[in-house]
C-alpha positions as CSV (number, residue, x, y, z in Angstrom):
1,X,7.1,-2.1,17.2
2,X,5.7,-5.1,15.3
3,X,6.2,-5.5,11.5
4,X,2.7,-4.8,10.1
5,X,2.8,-1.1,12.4
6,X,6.2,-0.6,10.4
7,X,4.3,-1.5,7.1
8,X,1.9,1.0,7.7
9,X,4.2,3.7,8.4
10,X,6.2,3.3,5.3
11,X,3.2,2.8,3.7
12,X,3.7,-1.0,2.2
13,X,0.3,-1.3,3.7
14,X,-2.6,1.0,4.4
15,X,-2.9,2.2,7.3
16,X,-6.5,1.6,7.9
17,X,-6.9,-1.9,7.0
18,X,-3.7,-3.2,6.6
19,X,-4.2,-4.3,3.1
20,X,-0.7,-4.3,0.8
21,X,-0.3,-2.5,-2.3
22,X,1.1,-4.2,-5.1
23,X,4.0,-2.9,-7.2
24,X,2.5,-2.1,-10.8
25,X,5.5,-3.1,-12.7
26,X,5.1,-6.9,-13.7
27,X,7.8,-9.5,-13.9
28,X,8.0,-10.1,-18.0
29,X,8.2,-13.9,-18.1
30,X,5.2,-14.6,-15.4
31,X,3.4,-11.0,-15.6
32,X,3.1,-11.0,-11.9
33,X,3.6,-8.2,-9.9
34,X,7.7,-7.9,-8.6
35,X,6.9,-7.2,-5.2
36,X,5.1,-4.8,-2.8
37,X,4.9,-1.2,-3.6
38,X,6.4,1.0,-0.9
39,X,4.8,4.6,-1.0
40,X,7.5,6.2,1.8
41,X,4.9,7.4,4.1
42,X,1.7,5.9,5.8
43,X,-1.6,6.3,3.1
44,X,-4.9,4.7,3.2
45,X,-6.2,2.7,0.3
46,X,-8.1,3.6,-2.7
47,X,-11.7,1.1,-0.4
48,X,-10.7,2.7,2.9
49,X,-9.9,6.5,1.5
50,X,-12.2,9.6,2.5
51,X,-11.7,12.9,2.2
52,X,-11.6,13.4,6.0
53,X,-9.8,10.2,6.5
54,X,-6.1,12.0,7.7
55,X,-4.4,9.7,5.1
56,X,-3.3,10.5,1.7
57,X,-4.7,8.5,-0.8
58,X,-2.8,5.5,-1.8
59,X,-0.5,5.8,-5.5
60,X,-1.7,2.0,-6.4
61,X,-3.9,-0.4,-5.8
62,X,-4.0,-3.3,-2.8
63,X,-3.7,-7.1,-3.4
């Protein structure tokens, strides 16, 4: 299986478009993000969310 169809089932990426989420903690001395929040299980994201979508809507927000 290739890495982005692993990233959207352990839902680093949504599983629509393939955007990735960011982590919302920030690194204190440059305020950027740490990283790639990992939800644990394929979502959608908060642009490619409907209710009928068969995805849970995504904890944070995409890149």
């Amino acid at each position: 299986m290739g890495e982005i169809a692993e990233d959207m089932l352990d839902g680093s990426c949504c599983s629509l478009c393939g955007q990735y989420f960011e982590h919302p903690q920030k690194d204190l001395e440059t305020f950027r993000s740490v990283g790639i929040y990992v939800h644990e299980y394929p979502v959608a994201c908060w642009a490619c969310w409907t209710p009928g979508c068969g995805y849970e809507k995504a904890e944070v927000k995409t890149f």
